[in-house]
N, C-alpha and C positions, 0 to 999 in steps of 0.2 A: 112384327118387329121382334130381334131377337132379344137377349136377356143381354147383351155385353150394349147393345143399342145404346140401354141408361146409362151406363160407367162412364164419370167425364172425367178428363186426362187431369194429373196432377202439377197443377204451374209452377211446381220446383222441378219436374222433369223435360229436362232440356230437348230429347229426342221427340218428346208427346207432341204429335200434331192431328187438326182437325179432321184428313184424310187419313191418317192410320202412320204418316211418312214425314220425316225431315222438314221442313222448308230450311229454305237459305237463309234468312235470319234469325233462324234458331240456331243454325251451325255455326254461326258468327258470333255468337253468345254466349255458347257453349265453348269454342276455342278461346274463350277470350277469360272464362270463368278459368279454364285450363291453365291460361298462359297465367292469371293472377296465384292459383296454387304453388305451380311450379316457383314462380320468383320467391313465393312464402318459402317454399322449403330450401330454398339457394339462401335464401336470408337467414336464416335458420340452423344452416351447412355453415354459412361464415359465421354465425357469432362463435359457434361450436368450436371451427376451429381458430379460431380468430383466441375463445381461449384456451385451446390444446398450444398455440404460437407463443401467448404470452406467457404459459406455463413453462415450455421449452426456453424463450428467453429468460424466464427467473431461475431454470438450471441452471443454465448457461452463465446468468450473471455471479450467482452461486459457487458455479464452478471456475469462474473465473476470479472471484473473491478471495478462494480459499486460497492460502499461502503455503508455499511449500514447506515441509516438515521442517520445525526452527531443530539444529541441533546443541544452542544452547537452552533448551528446555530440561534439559537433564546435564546442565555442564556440572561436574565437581564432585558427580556422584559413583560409589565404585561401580562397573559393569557387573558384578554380582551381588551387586548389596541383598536384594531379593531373595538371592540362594544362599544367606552366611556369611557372603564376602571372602576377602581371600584371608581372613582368619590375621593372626600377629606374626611379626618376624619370630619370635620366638619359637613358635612350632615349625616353620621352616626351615632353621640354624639348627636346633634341634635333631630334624628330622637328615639334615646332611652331616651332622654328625656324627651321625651313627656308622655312615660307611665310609667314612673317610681309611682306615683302617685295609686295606689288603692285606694279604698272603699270601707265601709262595706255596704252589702246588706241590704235591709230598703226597704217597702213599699210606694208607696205617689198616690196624688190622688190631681192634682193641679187643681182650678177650678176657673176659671176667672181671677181677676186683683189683689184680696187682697185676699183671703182665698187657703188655705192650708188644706188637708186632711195627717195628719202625721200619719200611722197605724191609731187608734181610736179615736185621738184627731184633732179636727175641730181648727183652727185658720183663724182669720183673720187676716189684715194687718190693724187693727187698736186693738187687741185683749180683742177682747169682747165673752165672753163665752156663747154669746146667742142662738147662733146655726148659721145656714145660713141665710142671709137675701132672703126676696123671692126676687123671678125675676123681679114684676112686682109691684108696690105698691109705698107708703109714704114709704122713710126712717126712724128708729123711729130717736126718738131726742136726746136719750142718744147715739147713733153711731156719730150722729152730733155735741153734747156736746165733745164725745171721740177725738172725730178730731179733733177742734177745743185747743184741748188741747196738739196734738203729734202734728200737722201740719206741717212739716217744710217748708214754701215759696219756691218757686222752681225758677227760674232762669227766665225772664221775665214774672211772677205772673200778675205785675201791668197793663202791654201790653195787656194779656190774657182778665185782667177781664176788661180794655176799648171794646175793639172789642165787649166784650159780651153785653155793655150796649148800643154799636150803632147798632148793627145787632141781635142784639135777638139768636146768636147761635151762635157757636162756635164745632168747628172739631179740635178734640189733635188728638196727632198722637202717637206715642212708643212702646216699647216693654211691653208685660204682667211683671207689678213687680215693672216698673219706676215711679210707683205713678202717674202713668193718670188720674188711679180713686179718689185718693184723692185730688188730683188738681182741678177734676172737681167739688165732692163734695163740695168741698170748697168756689169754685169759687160763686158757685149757693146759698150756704147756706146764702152766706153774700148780696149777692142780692137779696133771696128773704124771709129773715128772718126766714130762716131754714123749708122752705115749699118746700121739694126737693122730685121728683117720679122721680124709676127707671123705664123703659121700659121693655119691654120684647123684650130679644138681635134679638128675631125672627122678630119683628116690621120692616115693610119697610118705612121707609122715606114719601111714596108717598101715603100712605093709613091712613097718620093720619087724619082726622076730627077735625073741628074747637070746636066740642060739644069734642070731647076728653081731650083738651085744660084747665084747669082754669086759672082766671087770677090770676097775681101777681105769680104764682110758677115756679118751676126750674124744668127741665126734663135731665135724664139722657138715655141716648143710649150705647149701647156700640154693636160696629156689631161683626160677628162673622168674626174667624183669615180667613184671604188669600180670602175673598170673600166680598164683597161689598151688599149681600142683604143676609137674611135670606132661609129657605125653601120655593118655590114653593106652594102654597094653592092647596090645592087637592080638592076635591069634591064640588066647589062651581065656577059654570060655571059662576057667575055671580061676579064674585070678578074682582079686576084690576087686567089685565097682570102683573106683576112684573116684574121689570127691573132688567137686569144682572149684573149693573154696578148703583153706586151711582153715582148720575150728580150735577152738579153745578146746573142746572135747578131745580133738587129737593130740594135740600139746599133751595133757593131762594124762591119757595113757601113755603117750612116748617119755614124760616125765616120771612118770612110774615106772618103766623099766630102768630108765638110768641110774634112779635112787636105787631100785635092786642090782644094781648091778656096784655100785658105788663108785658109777662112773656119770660124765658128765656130756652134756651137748648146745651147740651154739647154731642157730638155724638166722642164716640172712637173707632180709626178705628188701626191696629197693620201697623208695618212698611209694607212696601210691594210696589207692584205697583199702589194699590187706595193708600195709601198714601202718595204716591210721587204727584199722578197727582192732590190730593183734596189740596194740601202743596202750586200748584202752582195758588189756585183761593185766593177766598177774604176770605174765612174763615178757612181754614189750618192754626195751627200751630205746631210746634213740639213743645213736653212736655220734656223737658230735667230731668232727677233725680235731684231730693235735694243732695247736699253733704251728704253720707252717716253716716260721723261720729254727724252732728247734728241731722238724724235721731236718732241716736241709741241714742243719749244722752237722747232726746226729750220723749224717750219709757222708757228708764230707768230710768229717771226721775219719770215721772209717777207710774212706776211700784215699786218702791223702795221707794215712800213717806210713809213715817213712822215707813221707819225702822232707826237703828242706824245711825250715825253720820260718815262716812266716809263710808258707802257701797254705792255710787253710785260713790266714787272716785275707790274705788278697783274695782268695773266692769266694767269701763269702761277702767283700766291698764291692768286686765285679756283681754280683750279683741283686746287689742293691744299684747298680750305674744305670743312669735313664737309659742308654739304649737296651739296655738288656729288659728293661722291665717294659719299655715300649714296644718291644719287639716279644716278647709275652703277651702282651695284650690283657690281661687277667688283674680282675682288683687284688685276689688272692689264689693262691696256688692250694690244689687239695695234695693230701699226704703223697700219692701217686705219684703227681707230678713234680713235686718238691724232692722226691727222689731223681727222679731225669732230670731235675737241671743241676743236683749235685753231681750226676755223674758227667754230664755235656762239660761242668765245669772245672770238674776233677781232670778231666781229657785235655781241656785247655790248658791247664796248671802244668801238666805234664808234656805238654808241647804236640799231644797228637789229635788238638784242634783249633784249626785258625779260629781265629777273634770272627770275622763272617759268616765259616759256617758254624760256628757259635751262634749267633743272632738268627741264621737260618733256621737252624734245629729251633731254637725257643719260638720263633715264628709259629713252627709247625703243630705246636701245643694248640692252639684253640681249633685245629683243623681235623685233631685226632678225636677230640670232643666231638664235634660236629658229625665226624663219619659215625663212629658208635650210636648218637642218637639216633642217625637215618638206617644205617645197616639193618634189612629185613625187619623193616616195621609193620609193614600189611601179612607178615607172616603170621597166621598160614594160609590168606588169601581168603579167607571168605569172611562173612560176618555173622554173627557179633566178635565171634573170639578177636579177630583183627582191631576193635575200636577200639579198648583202649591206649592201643600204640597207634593207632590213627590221630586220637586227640590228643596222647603228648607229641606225635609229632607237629600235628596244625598248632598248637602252642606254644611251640617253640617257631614256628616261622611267623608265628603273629606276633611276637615280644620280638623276633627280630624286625619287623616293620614297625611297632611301635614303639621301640625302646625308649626310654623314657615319658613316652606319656601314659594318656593314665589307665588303671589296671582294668574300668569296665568296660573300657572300648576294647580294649586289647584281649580280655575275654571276649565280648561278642564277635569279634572278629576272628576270634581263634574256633567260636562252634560254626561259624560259617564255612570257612575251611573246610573244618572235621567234615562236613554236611558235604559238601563238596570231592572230599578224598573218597567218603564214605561212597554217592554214588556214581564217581568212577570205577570202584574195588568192584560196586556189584551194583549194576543198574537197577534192576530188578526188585530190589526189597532195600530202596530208602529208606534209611533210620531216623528216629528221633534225637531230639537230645533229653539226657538223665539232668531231673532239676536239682536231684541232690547227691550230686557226684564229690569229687575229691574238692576239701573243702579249701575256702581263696586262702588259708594262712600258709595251707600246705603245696596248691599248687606250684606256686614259683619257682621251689625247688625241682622242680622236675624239668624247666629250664634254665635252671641255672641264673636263677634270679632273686631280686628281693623288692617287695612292695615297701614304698615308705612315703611319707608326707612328701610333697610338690606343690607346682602351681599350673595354672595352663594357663596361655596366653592366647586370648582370645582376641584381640587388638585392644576393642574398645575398653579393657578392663583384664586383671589374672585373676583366677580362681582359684581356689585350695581344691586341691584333689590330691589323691591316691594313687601314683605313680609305679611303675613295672617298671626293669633296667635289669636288662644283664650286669652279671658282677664281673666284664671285664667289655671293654670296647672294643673288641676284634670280634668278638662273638657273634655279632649280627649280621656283619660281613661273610664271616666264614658259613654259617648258617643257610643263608641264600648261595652262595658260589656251590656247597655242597647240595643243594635240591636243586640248582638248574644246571650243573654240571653233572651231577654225577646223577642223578634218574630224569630219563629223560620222562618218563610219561606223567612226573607230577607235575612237569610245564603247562596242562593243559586246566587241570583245578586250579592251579595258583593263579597262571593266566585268566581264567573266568571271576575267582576271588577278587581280585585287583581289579578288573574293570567292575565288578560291583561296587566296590569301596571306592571307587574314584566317581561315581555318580552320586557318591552322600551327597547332600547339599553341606556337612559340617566339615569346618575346614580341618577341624584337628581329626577328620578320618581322610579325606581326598588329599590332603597335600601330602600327609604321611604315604599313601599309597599311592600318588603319581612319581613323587623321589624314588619313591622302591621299584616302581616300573620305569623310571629313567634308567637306572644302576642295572635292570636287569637285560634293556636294550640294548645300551654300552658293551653287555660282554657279546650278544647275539644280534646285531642289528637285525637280519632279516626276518629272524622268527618272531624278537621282542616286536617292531614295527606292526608286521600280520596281525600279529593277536592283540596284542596291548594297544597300539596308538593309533592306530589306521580307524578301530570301532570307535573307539570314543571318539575323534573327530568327527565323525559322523554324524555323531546323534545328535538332537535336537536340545537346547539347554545352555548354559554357560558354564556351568561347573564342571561337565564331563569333557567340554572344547579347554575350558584352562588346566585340568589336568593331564590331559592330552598334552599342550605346549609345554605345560610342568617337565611332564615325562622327555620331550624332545630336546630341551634343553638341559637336563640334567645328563641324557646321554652325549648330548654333544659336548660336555666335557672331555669326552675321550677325543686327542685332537684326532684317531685312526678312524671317527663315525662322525665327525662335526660336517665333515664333504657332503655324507650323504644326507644328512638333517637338512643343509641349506639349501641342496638341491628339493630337497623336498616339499619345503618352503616354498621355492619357487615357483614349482609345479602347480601348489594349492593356489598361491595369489594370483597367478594367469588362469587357473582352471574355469572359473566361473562358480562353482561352488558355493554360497552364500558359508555353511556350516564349514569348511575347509579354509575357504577363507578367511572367518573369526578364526581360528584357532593358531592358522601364520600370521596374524596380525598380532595376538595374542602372546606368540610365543617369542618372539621381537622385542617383548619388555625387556626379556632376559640378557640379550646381546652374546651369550653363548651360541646361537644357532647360526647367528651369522660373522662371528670371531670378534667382532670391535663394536662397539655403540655409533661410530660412525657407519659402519654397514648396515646398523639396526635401521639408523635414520632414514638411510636410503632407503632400505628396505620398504619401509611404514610412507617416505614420502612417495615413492611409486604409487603405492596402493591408492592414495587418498586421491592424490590426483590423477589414476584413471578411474576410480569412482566418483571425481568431480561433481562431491557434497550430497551427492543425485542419495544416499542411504545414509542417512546420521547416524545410523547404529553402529557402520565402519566407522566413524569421522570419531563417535566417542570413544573406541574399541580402543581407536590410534592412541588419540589422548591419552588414554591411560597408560597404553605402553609406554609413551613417551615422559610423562610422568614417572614411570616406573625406572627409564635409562635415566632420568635428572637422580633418581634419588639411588643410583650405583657410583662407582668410585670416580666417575670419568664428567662430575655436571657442565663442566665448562665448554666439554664439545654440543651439548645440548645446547644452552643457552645461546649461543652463537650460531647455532642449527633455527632455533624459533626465531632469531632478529633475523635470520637470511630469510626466513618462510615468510615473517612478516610485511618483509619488502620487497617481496618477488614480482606481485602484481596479480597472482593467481587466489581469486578466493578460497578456494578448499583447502590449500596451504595456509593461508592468514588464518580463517579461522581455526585451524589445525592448533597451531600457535596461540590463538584466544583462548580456546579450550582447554590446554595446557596451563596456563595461564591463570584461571579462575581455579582450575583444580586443586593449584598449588595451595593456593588459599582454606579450603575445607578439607583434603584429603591428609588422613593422619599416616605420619610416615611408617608407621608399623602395617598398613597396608598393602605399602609398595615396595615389599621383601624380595628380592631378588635372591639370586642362587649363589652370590660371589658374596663375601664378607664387607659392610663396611662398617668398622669398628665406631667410627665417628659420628655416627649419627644414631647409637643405639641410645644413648642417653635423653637420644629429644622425640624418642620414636610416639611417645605419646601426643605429640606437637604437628601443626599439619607441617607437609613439606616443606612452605615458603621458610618459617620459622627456624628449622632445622636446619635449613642452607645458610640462612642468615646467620644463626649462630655458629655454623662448624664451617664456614666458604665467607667469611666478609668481604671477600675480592668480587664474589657473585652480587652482591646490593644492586651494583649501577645496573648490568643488564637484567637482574628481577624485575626491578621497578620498573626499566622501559615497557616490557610486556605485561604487567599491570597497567602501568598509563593507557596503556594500549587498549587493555579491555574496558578498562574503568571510562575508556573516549571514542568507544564504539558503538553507533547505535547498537547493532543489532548484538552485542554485546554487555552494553553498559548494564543495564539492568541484573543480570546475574551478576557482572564482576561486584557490583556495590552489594549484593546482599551477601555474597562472599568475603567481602572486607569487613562489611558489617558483626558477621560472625567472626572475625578475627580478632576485631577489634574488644567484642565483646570477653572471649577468652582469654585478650591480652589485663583486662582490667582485673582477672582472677588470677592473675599468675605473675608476679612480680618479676621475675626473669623475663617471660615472654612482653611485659607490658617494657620494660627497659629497651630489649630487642625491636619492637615493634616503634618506639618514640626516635630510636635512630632510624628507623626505615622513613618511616614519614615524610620525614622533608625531601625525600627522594620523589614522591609520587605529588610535591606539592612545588611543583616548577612553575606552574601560570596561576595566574590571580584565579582561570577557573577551575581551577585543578585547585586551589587551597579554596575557595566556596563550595565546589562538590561535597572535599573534606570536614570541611565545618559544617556543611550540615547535615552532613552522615552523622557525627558526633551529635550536635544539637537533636534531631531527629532520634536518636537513642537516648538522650537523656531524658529525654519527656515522655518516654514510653512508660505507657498508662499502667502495664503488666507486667516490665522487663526495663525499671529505668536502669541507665550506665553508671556506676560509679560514679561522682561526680570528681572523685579528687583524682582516680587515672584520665575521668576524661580532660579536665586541666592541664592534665599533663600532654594530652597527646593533641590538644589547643594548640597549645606551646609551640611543640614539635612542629606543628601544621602552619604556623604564623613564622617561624623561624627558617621555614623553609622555602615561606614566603619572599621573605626578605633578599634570600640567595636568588 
C-alpha cells in the first residue's frame, strides 16, 4: 500500500470522491452550493446599489428642492456697497465742476517773469513795444522810467530794500508773474540811480569776478525754475566745478564783492525746494504780489492818459463785469497778468478791440499759464535732473483731477503720476519717491493753488478735511486740454494713472478720475475709449465696470460722441459678455449715453428680459439703474415706466419694478448722483429716495404707493418690502419732517382692511421691540395715518 493509500478525502470538498473522480451527485451539490453564492453576491450587488439609487434620488430630490437664486435677497442694497459704494453727490458735483469751464485754443510762448509771446505779439509786464530786452546788459532807462511809473509797492518793499543796503544782496523768492522782477528792478533802480545790469540766467553765483563788478550799480540774476545753477560749462577743463546747489556760502562771497564794490544785487530763485532752504538764511525773502486791482489801475492809468474824461473809469467797471471775469477764469490776477488785461482793455477803450475778442483774449489767460507749466518739463530728458519738473508737473494734473478735494489724496495721486512720468522718461532706472521733499505749506503754490479747511462727502456722513483748489476755475480745464493736446506721449502715463485710480475701491478717488477720463474721451473718442474704457470694463469688480460707465457717460455729453457711446452700448448688451454687460447696464443709470431716460428704460428693459431673471446680479444691476433715472430730473417717466412693467405679465419686468420699489425705501438719495444737476433734491439727499420724492414730486405719492403696495403684496416680495418700510418708518420717528412726510404717505399704502393690518402690525411689532422699541408718540401718529386711511 502506498503512503497517499491513508489520506481520506475532506467532506467540505466537493470534487473529492472515493475513486479519485467526480460522481454525479457531487456535481450536483457543488452547482448548487455555486448557484446559492452567486445569488448571495446579486443580493449583495442590489442592496449596494439599491443604495448608490437612493443616494442618487436624495441628489435629485436636493436638486430639485433647491430654488432658484431669489433676487430679492439683496433688494435695496447698493451694487457696490462692498467696494465704498458710489460715494455722496457731493463729490460728483464737485468733481463736474471742475470742467465745466473751456477755452478757446490760442497760441503762447511765455518767457521769463514779465514778457509774453501772444501768437505774434511780444508783450511785456511793464508794455513796452521795444521788443525783448537782452539777457545780459544795461537795462535801458525808458524800461526804468516805465516802471517807475506802473510800480505798485508790494507788501514789505521797505524790509526788502533795508536788507539790501546792509548786505549788498538780496534773494526774492515767487512764482513767474508775481512781480519779482519788478520789485527787484525797482528795488536796485532807486539804490543805484537807475544803473541796473541783467545777468545772464546761465551765470553761477561762484564764477563772478570782482573785475566783472562796477561800482555803485545793481545786478540782476534770475536762476533758472526747479534748479539752483545754470548749464554745466562744457569744453573748458579749466573753468570752476560748478555746484549743484546754490549755498549760503556762495551768497556770502558774491555779498562780499558787492559791499566792495558799493554796489548791489538781487538773485530770483522760483518757489521750490532752493527756495525754501535760501528763505531760511540771512538773505531769503518772499516777494509776495501787489494787490492786483492797484496794478491794473496803475497800467490803465498810463495807458489811457489822454484819452477822454471818464475812460479809465469805464475800464476799470468793464473789468470787474461778470463776463469779463468769467471769461478770466482766475480767483485773482498776478501783477503779469493784471498788466494784459489793462492793455486788452485800454484797446477796447480806444475802439481797437471788440467787446468778443475782449472776452477771447481774457479766456486765453489760464491757457498761457498751462503751456509755460508744460513747456520742456522732462528737460533734459534723463533722470534725476528731470524729476523735479516731472513732479511739479504730475501735481499740477493731479490738483486738476482733484480740485477741490482733499490735499492727501491729491498728493498721493500726484507721486503716482510722477512714478509713472518718471518710468516712461526712462524705463530702466525707476525712481523712488523723496519722503521729505517740498514741504505741503509750500507745495500748492507751485500749482497755483491753495490748501484750506473743507469737507468730503462721503454719502453716509461729511468729513472735515484739508482741501487743494486751483485759485481760479478754468485752470483744471485748461490744464488737462494742454497735456492731452499738446504732448501726445504723456497720454500714455496719465492713461495708465487713471485706470489705476479708477480701480480704488474709495469713491472720493474713482469718481474723481472716471469724470476726468469721461472729459478726456469727449475730446478724443477713439484713443480715450482704447486705453481708458474699453480695460476697465473688462476687469473683474464693480468699481472699475462703474467707472468705466462713469467715464462713458460723461463723454457722451458731447452730443458729437453720445452716437458712438450708445452704439457701444449696444454692442455690449447683445455681446454676451457677463463684465461688458454690467457696465451697459450700469451706465444707463446716467440716461446720457442713451440721450433721454426714456431710451435709458428701454435700454435696461431689453436687457432684463432677454436675461429672463435666469442672473439676479443683472435684474439688481437694473434696479439700481433705474433707481438712479427716478432720482434725475425726469421721475415721472419712470414711474409710469415701473406701472407699465408691473402690468405687463412678464416676470422679470414685474420684478424689475418690485426691486425698484423696495430700493426706494433704504437707498439714500446722495447715492444715486447722477451726472446732470438736480437742484431739488440736494436738500433731502441724506433721506432715502422714496422720501425725497415725496417731499420735492407730491404729484408722485399715488403712483409711489401703488409700487410699494405692490411689494409690500407680493409673496416673493413682501418680506423685504416690509423690512424696508420697517426701516423707514423707524427713521421717520427720528426725523420730524420726514415722520410729517411719511404720515401723509400712509393712507396711501393702507387701501384694504389688509393693507391697514399689515401696517399695524408692522408698527405694533416695532414698538415691542425688546432692543430697538419705536417711539411710541410718532408711532401714534403714524396709527392714525394708517386708520384714516383706512376709512378712505
Amino acid at each position: 500500500m502506498s503512503d497517499h493509500d491513508d489520506v481520506q478525502p475532506d467532506p467540505r470538498d466537493g470534487d473529492a470522491a472515493p475513486g479519485g473522480g467526480p460522481q454525479p451527485g457531487d456535481r450536483d451539490q457543488a452547482q448548487a452550493r455555486d448557484r446559492d453564492r452567486d445569488h448571495a453576491r446579486d443580493k449583495d450587488r442590489d442592496r449596494e446599489g439599491g443604495k448608490d439609487r437612493d443616494k442618487d434620488r436624495e441628489k435629485d430630490g436636493e436638486r430639485e428642492a433647491e430654488a432658484p437664486p431669489n433676487p430679492f435677497d439683496h433688494a435695496g442694497r447698493n451694487p457696490l456697497g462692498a467696494s465704498g459704494g458710489t460715494g455722496g453727490a457731493g463729490t460728483a458735483h464737485a468733481a463736474r465742476a471742475t470742467f465745466e469751464h473751456g477755452r478757446a485754443e490760442r497760441r503762447y510762448d511765455i518767457r521769463g517773469d514779465g514778457q509774453v509771446f501772444e501768437d505774434n505779439t511780444f508783450i511785456t509786464q511793464f508794455w513796452t513795444d521795444a521788443g525783448p530786452p537782452a539777457v545780459q546788459g544795461a537795462v535801458p532807462d525808458e524800461t526804468l522810467a516805465r516802471l517807475a511809473d506802473v510800480y505798485c509797492e508790494t507788501t514789505g518793499y521797505q524790509r526788502m530794500k533795508q536788507l539790501l543796503r546792509s548786505c549788498g544782496l538780496l534773494v526774492l523768492t515767487g512764482e513767474p508773474g508775481s512781480g519779482r522782477t519788478a520789485t527787484a528792478l525797482a528795488l536796485l533802480s532807486e539804490l543805484t540811480d537807475d544803473h541796473v545790469t541783467r545777468l545772464d540766467p546761465a551765470t553761477a553765483v561762484h564764477t563772478i569776478t570782482d573785475d566783472a563788478l562796477q561800482s555803485g550799480h545793481g545786478y540782476l540774476l534770475e536762476l533758472p525754475p526747479e534748479n539752483g545753477s545754470g548749464p554745466e560749462p562744457d569744453g573748458d577743463d579749466r573753468a570752476a566745478p560748478r555746484p549743484r546747489r546754490l549755498t549760503e556760502l556762495h551768497l556770502d562771497r558774491f555779498s562780499g564783492q558787492l559791499r566792495a564794490k558799493r554796489s548791489y544785487g538781487v538773485i530770483l530763485v522760483e518757489s521750490g525746494d532752493l527756495a525754501d532752504r535760501l528763505l531760511q538764511g540771512r538773505y531769503g525773502v518772499h516777494c509776495p504780489p501787489p494787490p492786483p486791482a492797484e496794478v491794473l489801475h496803475r497800467h490803465l492809468r498810463t495807458l489811457l492818459r489822454g484819452e477822454p474824461d471818464g475812460a479809465l473809469d469805464a475800464a476799470r467797471t468793464l473789468a470787474a463785469h461778470d463776463d469779463v471775469v468769467r471769461a478770466l477764469g482766475l480767483d485773482e490776477l498776478r501783477p503779469r497778468e493784471a498788466a494784459r488785461l489793462a492793455d486788452h482793455l485800454a484797446r477796447h477803450q480806444k475802439g481797437e478791440l471788440t467787446h468778443e475778442r475782449l472776452l477771447d483774449d481774457c479766456g486765453a489767460f489760464v491757457r498761457a499759464q498751462a503751456r509755460v507749466w508744460f513747456a520742456g518739463a522732462d528737460r533734459p530728458g534723463t533722470l534725476p535732473e528731470a524729476l523735479p519738473a516731472l513732479n511739479a508737473a504730475a501735481f499740477r494734473i493731479a490738483v486738476a483731477v482733484f480740485n477741490g478735494s482733499a490735499y492727501s489724496l491729491t498728493a498721493e495721486a500726484a507721486e503716482l503720476l510722477a512714478w509713472e512720468l518718471a518710468v516712461t522718461l526712462d524705463p530702466e532706472h525707476p525712481t523712488g519717491r523723496r519722503l521729505f521733499g517740498t514741504h505741503a505749506d509750500n507745495r500748492p503754490v507751485v500749482a497755483r493753488s491753495v490748501v484750506e479747511d473743507g469737507e468730503l462727502d462721503l454719502g453716509a456722513a461729511r468729513v472735515p478735511a484739508r482741501v487743494i483748489r486751483f485759485q481760479g476755475d478754468a485752470l483744471a480745464i485748461a490744464v488737462l486740454s494742454e497735456v492731452w493736446h499738446g504732448h501726445h506721449n504723456v497720454r500714455g502715463p496719465v492713461a495708465r494713472w487713471l485706470r489705476g485710480l479708477c480701480d480704488d475701491p474709495r469713491p472720493e478717488v474713482w469718481v474723481r478720475a472716471s469724470i476726468a477720463a469721461g472729459v478726456l474721451c469727449s475730446w478724443d473718442w477713439v484713443y480715450g475709449f482704447g486705453e481708458l474704457v474699453r480695460p476697465l470694463a473688462a476687469l473683474d469688480g464693480r468699481v472699475p465696470r462703474m467707472a468705466a460707465a462713469t467715464a462713458l457717460a460723461e463723454a457722451a455729453r458731447d452730443p458729437r460722441v453720445q452716437p458712438a457711446v450708445a452704439a457701444v452700448l449696444r454692442d455690449w448688451a447683445r455681446g454676451g459678455d457677463p463684465a461688458l454687460l454690467d457696465t451697459a447696464v450700469l451706465a444707463h443709470g446716467y440716461a446720457l449715453p442713451a440721450a433721454s431716460v426714456r431710451s435709458s428704460l428701454d435700454a435696461l428693459g431689453t436687457v432684463v428680459r432677454s436675461d429672463d431673471g435666469q442672473d439676479p446680479d443683472v435684474l439688481g444691476t437694473a434696479s439700481f439703474s433705474v433707481m438712479r433715472l427716478l432720482a434725475s430730473a425726469d421721475p415721472e417717466t419712470v414711474t409710469r415706466r415701473l406701472g407699465h412693467w408691473l402690468g405687463d405679465g412678464r416676470r422679470a419686468l414685474a420684478d424689475l419694478a418690485l426691486l425698484t420699489a423696495i430700493g426706494t425705501l433704504t437707498m439714500r438719495t446722495t447715492h444715486l448722483w447722477g451726472l446732470t444737476e438736480v437742484p431739488h433734491l440736494e436738500p433731502h439727499a441724506a433721506r432715502p429716495l422714496l422720501l425725497a420724492l415725496l417731499a420735492t414730486r407730491p404729484g408722485l405719492a399715488p403712483p409711489l404707493a401703488a409700487l410699494v403696495r405692490a411689494a409690500l403684496g407680493t409673496p416673493r416680495s413682501g418680506e423685504p418690502a416690509l423690512d424696508g418700510l420697517a426701516s423707514l418708518v423707524r427713521r421717520a420717528a427720528r426725523d420730524p419732517e420726514t415722520l410729517r412726510v411719511l404720515c401723509g404717505f400712509l393712507p396711501l399704502l393702507a387701501t384694504t382692511p389688509r393693507d391697514r393690518d399689515r401696517l399695524r402690525g408692522l408698527l405694533t411689532g416695532l414698538v415691542r421691540d425688546r432692543d430697538k422699541p419705536l417711539d411710541r408718540t410718532a408711532a401714534g401718529r403714524m396709527w392714525d395715518a394708517v386708520a384714516e386711511g383706512a376709512e378712505r
